[in-house]
Each structure stands twice: as C-alpha cells, then as structure tokens.
RODO-2510 file (C-alpha; in nm, 4 decimals, decimal comma):
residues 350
     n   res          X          Y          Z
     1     x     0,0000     0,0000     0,0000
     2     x     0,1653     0,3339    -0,0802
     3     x     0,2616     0,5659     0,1512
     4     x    -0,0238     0,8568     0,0864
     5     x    -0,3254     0,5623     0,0846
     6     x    -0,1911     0,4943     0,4521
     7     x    -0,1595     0,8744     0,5574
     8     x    -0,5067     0,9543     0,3650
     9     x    -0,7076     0,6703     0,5629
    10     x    -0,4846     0,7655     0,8922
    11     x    -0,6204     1,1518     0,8663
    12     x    -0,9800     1,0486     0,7378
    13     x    -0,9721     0,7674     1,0838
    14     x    -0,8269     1,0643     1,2757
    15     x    -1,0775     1,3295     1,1914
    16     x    -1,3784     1,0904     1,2704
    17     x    -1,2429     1,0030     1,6067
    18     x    -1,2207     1,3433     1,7008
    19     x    -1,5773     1,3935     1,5279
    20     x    -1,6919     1,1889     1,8304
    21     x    -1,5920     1,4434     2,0863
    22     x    -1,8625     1,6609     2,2122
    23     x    -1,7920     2,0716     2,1084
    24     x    -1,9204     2,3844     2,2677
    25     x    -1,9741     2,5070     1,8894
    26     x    -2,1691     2,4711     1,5706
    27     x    -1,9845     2,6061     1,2791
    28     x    -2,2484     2,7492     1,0337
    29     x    -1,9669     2,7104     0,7440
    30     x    -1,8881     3,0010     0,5004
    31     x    -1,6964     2,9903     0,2029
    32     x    -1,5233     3,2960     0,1509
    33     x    -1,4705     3,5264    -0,1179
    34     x    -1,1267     3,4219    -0,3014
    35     x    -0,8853     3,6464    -0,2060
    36     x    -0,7778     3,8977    -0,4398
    37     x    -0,4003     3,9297    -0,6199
    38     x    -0,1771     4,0669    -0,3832
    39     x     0,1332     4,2976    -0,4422
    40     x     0,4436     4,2290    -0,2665
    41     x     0,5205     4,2862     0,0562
    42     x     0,7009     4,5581     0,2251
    43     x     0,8845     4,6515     0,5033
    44     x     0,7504     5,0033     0,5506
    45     x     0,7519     4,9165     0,9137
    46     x     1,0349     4,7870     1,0155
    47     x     1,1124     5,1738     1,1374
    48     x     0,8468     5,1644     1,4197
    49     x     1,0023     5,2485     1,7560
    50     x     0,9033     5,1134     2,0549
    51     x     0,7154     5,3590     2,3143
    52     x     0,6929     5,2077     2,7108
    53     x     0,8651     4,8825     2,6468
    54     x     0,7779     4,6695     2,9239
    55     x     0,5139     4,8701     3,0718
    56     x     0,3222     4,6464     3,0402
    57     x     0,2295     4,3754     2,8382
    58     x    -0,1268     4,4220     2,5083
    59     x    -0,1811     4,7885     2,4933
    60     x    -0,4620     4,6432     2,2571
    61     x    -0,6071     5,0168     2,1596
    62     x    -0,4850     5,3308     2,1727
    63     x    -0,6062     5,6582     2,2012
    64     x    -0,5150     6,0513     2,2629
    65     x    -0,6220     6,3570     2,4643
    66     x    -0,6361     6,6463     2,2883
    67     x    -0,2973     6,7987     2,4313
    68     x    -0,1403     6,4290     2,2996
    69     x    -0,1009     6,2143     2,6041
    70     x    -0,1684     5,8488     2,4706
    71     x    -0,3854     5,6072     2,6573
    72     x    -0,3916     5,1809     2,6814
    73     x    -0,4988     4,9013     2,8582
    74     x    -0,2752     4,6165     2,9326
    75     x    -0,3259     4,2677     2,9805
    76     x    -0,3097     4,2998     3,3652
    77     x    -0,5965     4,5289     3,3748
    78     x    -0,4181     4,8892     3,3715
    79     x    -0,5281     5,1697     3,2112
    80     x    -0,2111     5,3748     3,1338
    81     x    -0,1848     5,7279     3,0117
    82     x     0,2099     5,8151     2,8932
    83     x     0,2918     6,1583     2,7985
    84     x     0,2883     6,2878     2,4667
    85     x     0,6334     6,2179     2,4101
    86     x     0,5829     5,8684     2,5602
    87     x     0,8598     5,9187     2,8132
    88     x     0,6622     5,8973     3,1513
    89     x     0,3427     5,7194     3,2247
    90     x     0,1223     5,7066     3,5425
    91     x    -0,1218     5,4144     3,6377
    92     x    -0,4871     5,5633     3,5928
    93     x    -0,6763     5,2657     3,7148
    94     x    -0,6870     4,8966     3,7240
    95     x    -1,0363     4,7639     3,5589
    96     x    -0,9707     4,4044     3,7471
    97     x    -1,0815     4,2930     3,3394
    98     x    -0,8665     4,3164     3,0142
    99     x    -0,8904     4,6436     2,8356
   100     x    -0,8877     4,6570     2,5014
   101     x    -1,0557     4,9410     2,3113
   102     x    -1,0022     5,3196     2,4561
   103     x    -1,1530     5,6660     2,3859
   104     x    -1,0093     6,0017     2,5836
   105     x    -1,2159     6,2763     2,6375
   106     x    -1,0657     6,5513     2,5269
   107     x    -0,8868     6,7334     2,8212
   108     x    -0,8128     6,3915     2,9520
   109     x    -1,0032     6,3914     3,2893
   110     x    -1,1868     6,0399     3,1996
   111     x    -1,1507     5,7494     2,9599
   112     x    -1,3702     5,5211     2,8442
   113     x    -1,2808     5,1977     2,8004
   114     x    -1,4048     4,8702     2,5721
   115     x    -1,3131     4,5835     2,8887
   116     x    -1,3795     4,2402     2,7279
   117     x    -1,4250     4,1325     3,1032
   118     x    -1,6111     4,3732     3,2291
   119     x    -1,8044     4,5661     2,9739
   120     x    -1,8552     4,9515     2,8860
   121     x    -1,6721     5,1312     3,1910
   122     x    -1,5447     5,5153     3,2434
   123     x    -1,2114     5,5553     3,3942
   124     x    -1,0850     5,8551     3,6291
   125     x    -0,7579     5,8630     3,8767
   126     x    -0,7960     5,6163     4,0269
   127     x    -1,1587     5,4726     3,9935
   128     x    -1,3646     5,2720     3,7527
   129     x    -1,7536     5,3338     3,6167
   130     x    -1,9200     5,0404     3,4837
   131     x    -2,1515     5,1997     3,2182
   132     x    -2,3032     4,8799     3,0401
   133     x    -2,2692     4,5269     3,0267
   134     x    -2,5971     4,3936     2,8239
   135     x    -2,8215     4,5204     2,5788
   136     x    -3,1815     4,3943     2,5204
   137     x    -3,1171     4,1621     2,8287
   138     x    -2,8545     4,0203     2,6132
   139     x    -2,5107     4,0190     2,8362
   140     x    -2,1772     4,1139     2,6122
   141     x    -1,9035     3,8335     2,6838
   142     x    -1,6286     4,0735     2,4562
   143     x    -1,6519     4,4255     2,4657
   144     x    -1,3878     4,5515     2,2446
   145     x    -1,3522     4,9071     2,1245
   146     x    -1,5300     5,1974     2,1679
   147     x    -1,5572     5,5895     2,0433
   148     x    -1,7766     5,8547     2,1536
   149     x    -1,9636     6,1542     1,9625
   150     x    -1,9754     6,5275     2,0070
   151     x    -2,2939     6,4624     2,1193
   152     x    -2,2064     6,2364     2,4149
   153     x    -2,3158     5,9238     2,2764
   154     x    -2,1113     5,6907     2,2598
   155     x    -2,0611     5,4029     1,9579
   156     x    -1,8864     5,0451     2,1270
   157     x    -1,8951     4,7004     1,9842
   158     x    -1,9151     4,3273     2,1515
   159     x    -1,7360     4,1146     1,9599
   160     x    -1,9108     3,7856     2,0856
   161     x    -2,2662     3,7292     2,2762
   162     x    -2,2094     3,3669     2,3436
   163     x    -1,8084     3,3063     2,3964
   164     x    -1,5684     3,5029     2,6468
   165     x    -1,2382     3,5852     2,6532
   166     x    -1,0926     3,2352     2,7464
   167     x    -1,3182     3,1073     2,4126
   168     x    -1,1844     3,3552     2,1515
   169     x    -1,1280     3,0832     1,9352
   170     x    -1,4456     2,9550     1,9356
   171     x    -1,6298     3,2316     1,7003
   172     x    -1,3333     3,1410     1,4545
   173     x    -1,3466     2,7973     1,4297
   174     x    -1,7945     2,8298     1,4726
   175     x    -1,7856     3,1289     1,2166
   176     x    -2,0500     3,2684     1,4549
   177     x    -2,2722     3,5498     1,4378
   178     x    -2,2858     3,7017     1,8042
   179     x    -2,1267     4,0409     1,7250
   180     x    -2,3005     4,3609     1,7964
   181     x    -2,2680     4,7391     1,7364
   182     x    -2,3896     4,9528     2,0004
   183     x    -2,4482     5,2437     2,1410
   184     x    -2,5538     5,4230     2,4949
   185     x    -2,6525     5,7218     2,6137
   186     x    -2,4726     5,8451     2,9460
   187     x    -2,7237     6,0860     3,0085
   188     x    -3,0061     5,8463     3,0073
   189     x    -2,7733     5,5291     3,0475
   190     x    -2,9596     5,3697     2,7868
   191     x    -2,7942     5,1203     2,5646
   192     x    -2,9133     5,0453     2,2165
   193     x    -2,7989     4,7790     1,9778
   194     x    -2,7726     4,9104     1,6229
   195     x    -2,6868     4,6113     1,4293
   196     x    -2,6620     4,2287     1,5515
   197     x    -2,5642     3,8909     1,3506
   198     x    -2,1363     4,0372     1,3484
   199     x    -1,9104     3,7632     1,2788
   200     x    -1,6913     3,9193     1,5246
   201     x    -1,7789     4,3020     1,5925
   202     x    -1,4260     4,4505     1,6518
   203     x    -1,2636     4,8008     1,5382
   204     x    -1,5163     5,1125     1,5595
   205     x    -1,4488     5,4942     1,4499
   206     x    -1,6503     5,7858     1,3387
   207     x    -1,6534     5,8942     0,9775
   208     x    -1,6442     6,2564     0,8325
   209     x    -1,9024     6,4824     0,9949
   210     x    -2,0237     6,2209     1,2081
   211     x    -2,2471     6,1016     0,9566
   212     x    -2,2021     5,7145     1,0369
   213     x    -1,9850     5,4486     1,1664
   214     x    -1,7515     5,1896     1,0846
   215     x    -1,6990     4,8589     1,2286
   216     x    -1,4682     4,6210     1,1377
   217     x    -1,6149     4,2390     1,1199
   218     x    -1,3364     4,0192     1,1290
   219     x    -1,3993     3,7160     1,0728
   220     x    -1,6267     3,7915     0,7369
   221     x    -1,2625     3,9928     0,6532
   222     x    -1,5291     4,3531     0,5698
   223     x    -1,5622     4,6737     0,7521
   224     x    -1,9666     4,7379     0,8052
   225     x    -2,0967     5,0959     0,7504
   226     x    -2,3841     5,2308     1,0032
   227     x    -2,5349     5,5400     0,8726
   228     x    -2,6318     5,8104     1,1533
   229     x    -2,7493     6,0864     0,9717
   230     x    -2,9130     6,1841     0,6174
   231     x    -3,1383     6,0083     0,3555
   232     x    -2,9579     5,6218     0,4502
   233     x    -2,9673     5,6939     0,8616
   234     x    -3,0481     5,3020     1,0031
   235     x    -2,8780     5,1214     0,6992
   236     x    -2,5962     4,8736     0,7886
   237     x    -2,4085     4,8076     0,4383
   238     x    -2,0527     4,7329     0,3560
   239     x    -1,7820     4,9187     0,3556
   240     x    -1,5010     4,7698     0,2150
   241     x    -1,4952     4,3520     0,1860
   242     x    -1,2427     4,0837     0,0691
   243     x    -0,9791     4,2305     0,2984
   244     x    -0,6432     4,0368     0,3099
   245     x    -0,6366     3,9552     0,7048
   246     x    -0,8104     3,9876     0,9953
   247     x    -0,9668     4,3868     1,0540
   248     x    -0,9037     4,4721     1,4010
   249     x    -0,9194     4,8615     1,5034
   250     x    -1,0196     5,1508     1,2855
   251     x    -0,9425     5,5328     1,3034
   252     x    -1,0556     5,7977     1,1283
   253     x    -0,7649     6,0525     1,1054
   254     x    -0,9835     6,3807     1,0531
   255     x    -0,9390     6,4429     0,7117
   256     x    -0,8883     6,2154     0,3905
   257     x    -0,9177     5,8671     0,5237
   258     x    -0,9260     5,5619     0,7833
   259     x    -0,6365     5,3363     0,9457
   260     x    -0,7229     4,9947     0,9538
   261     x    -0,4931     4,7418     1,1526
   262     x    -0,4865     4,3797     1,0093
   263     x    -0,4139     4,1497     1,3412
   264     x    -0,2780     3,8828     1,0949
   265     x    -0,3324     3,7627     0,6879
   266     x    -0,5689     3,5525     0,5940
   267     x    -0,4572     3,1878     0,6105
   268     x    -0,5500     2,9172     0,2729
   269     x    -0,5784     2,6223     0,5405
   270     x    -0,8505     2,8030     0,7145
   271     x    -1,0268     2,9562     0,4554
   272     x    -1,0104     2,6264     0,3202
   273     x    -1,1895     2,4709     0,6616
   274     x    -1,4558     2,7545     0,6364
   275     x    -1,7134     2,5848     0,4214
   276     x    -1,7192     2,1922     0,6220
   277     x    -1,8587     2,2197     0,9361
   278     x    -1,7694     1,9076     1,0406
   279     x    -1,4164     1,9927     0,9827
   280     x    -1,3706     2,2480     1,1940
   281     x    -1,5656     2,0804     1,4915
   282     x    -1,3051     1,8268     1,4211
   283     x    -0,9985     2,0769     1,4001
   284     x    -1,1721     2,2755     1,7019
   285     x    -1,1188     1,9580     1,9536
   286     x    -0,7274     1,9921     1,8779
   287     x    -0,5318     2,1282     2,1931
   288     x    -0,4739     2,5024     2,1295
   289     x    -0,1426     2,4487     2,2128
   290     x    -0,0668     2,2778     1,9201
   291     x    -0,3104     2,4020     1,6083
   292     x    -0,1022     2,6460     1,3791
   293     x    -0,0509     2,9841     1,5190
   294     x    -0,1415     3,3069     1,3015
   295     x     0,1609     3,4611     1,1413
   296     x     0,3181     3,7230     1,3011
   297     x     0,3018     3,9723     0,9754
   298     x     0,2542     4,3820     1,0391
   299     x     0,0533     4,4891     0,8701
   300     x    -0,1631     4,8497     0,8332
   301     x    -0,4065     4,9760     0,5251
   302     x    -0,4640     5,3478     0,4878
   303     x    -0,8303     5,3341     0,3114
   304     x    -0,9624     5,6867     0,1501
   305     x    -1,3031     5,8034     0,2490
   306     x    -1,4623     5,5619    -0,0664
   307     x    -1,3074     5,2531     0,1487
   308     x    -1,0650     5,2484    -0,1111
   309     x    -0,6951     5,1118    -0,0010
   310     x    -0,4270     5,3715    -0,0367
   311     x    -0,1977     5,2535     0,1434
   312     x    -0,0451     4,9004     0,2689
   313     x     0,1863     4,9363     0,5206
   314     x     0,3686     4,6080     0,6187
   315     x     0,6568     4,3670     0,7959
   316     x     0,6895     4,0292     0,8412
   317     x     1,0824     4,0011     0,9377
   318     x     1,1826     3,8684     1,2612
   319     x     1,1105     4,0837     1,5127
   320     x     0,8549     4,2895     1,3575
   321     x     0,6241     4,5004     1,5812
   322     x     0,3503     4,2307     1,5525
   323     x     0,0396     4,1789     1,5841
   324     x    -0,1032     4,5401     1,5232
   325     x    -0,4326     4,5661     1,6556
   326     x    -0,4462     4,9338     1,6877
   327     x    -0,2870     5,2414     1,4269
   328     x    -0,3597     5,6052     1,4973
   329     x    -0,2117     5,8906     1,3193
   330     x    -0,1340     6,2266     1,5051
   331     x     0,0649     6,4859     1,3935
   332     x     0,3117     6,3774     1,1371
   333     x     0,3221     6,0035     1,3205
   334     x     0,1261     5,7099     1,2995
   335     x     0,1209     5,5186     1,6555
   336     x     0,0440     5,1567     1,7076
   337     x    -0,1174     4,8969     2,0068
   338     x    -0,0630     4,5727     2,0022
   339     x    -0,2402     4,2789     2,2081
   340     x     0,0337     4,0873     2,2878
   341     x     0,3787     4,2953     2,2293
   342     x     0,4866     4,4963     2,5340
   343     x     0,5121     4,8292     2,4171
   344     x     0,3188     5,0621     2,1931
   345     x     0,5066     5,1719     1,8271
   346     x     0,5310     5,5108     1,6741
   347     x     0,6588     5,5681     1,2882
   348     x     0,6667     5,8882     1,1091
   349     x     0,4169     5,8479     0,8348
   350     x     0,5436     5,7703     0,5465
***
C-alpha cells in the first residue's frame, strides 16, 4: 500500500475520532470570497520604535487627549496614560478585566474603556464606572472598542454574545454570528444595539461629519458601515470587503481617510476549513497548544473616504512590531497597540 493511501485513511480515521468528541460550537460554514491578487510585501515598518517597552504587556487600543497624552490598557488590567512624548506614564486605574478598546475625552479627565471582562466602563484617577454590560437583556461576553460623539453618545462594539475571553477561538473555528454594534446614552444610560448577527464586531471609528460608523467584522474579513445621519440613517451596508487579514481597530484621522490594523493575513488552510462544518468541529477539539498559530506579519491599510486602499503598510521580518491591533495617526506620526507585544510603536508616516 503506498505511503499517501496509509496517511489519507490515517487523517480520514483521525478526523472521525475526534468527530466523536462533544464541542461547545456549531460552525455554520462560510466559504469565503477568493482572495484577491496581492502585491508584494514591504517593510515600511520595520522603522516603528518602541514607546513604554515593558510597561506592560497588550496595549490592545490606543487613544489621545487632545494635548497628545496616549492612553492603553494592558493585559493585567491597567489603564495607562504616557505623555505625549511617551517618556513617563502614570497608572490611571486597574479595571480588574482586560482592556482593550479606549476613547479620551478631550482634556483627559476620563476614559472610556471597551473591557472584554467587564463591559462599557469610564475611567478617572484612580476609579472605575461600569456603564453597560448587556443590551436587550442580552449580556456582552467581549466588549472591544469603543468611540464617543460630540454629542455624548457613545458608539462600542461586543465582539461575541455567546463566547468570552478564554473562548476567543471559538467564534473562529464556529464562524458565529454574536457580534453587535452599540451604542448608549450616558445621560439616560440607555444602551441600544444598532446592528446584531457580526461575525466578530471589533474596530469602531466615526466617519467625516459624524455622519455614520464603521466597524470592522473580522472574521467575514469587511468593515460594516452604520449610517447616523441623512437620507440612509439606520442602513448597515458594507464598507469595504475581501480584505487580506483579519480587521481589528479603525481610526478615522480627521481628514482624507481611515487606518485599519490587520491582526494577521488571511490563512489558505482556514479559509479552506470555512465551508465543512464538520471539519472544523473536528480541528476545534485539537489542543490550542498545538493548532497552527497566526503569522506574526505587520501589517496596516490606509483606506480613503470611498473605502478604497491607499496605502499598505507592512513587515513580516523577525522581530517585527507584531500583531497590530491598533494604528492612529497624530501629527506627522502614525502610533500603534498591540495585544500581545509589550510596548506601543510610533513611525513617522510615510
């Protein structure tokens, strides 16, 4: 018998037994959209430097006061502001969670904060608001980033319904739909959901105006569009789609278009798994520790205000300042977050 006929039947024998093994999900299966021709890579940021290494550990998302002072969570539960030249930093508050997303008000006196533990909070010196942790009765198990309007409201998303933190991998391998985009009102501390059925809700931002906003749906590899104001106000529609990784966070820079991180490219074996159910139940019951990790490949798109890519900013060598889940520009920099590396980046825009 040759050698592939006994490695076919062993795989075929292998993926049945683990077929037996009762699972926590049921993948829907999705085949996606081939992905399109891509150009070659780049090292356009190999420059970034490295702001508070060893702070801390995940400053997941970033964000800025109005006289620069940048703002994170780390894995440990600290919120963090550093100073505008990111040589000092002072411990705001510990959320007892893990902070991802931030937004600072703009003289810096509070901060809210996307805690996939804990939910929508507000952070001061030294003490913590929870603001929201369901909507409709429904509880959010991933709160993940957040920004808030001139009006006060404020726009947050919850990347899963149904698995937590310690299950991230779960809405991969299930391809499920428990994302939402919400909002809430501090005034009347209402919170509303705005659109439900996200294959992972993750990066939000404002557009131009404040006309709608963005969210970035991962695992469907699209930013959404949510239209505030004018003729389309309540229509959810795409933005941009077929993206070449994973859309994390999303900033609007003010003027002529929107950072998107990619937390890692797409991967052929997975897309591959997408469409068989079965297989990824199967795949799903393998260890964590020893399924294939996602490549650790930098990578930022600059997209116009069409949703048209401008700009692909990238570096896979050893070493890079990977996996970006956050990119901000100020100034005449773009900055970076990160939920794993311990440190945030900053590169002069290129």
């Amino acid at each position: 018998m040759r050698a592939s006929t006994i490695m076919g039947a062993i795989a075929v024998a292998a993926i049945a037994y683990l077929s037996l093994w009762p699972v926590d999900i049921t993948p829907s299966g999705w085949t996606p959209p081939p992905l399109a021709q891509q150009g070659p890579t780049n090292q356009a940021l190999k420059g970034i430097q490295r702001i508070g290494l060893n702070v801390g550990v995940g400053p997941e998302g970033i964000s800025f006061d109005d006289a620069g002072r940048i703002y994170a969570g780390y894995a440990d539960g600290r919120v963090v502001r550093f100073s505008a030249d990111g040589q000092t930093h002072e411990v705001l508050a510990n959320t007892g969670g893990r902070p991802w997303g931030t937004f600072a008000c703009a003289d810096g006196s509070a901060v809210l904060v996307a805690d996939a533990l804990k939910g929508l909070l507000r952070v001061t010196q030294g003490k913590v608001e929870v603001l929201s942790t369901e909507s409709n009765g429904v509880p959010f198990k991933l709160t993940d980033d957040v920004v808030q309007a001139r009006s006060g409201i404020i726009y947050f998303s919850d990347a899963s319904s149904k698995h937590g933190l310690d299950k991230m991998m779960a809405d991969v391998f299930e391809h499920g739909n428990h994302g939402r985009l919400l909002s809430h009102d501090p005034r009347t501390g209402e919170t509303t959901t705005l659109a439900s059925g996200l294959h992972v809700a993750n990066g939000v931002t404002l557009g131009p105006d404040e006309a709608y906003v963005l969210v970035s749906e991962t695992l469907q590899y699209r930013v959404m569009r949510y239209w505030l104001k004018g003729p389309k106000a309540g229509q959810f529609e795409p933005f941009i789609e077929n993206l070449p990784g994973f859309p994390d966070n999303i900033s609007y820079n003010g003027k002529d278009g929107f950072w998107l991180a990619l937390f890692a490219p797409r991967d052929a074996m997975l897309d591959g798994m997408l469409p068989y159910p079965a297989l990824l139940s199967a795949v799903y019951r393998i260890p964590e520790s020893v399924r294939p990790k996602a490549a650790k490949h930098a990578r930022v798109l600059k997209l116009d205000l069409s949703g048209k890519v401008v700009a692909d900013l990238q570096d896979a060598t050893d070493g890079a300042y990977a996996p970006i889940t956050s990119v901000r520009e100020r100034g005449t920099s773009l900055y970076f977050g990160s939920i794993e590396y311990p440190a945030l980046g900053q590169l002069p825009l290129p």
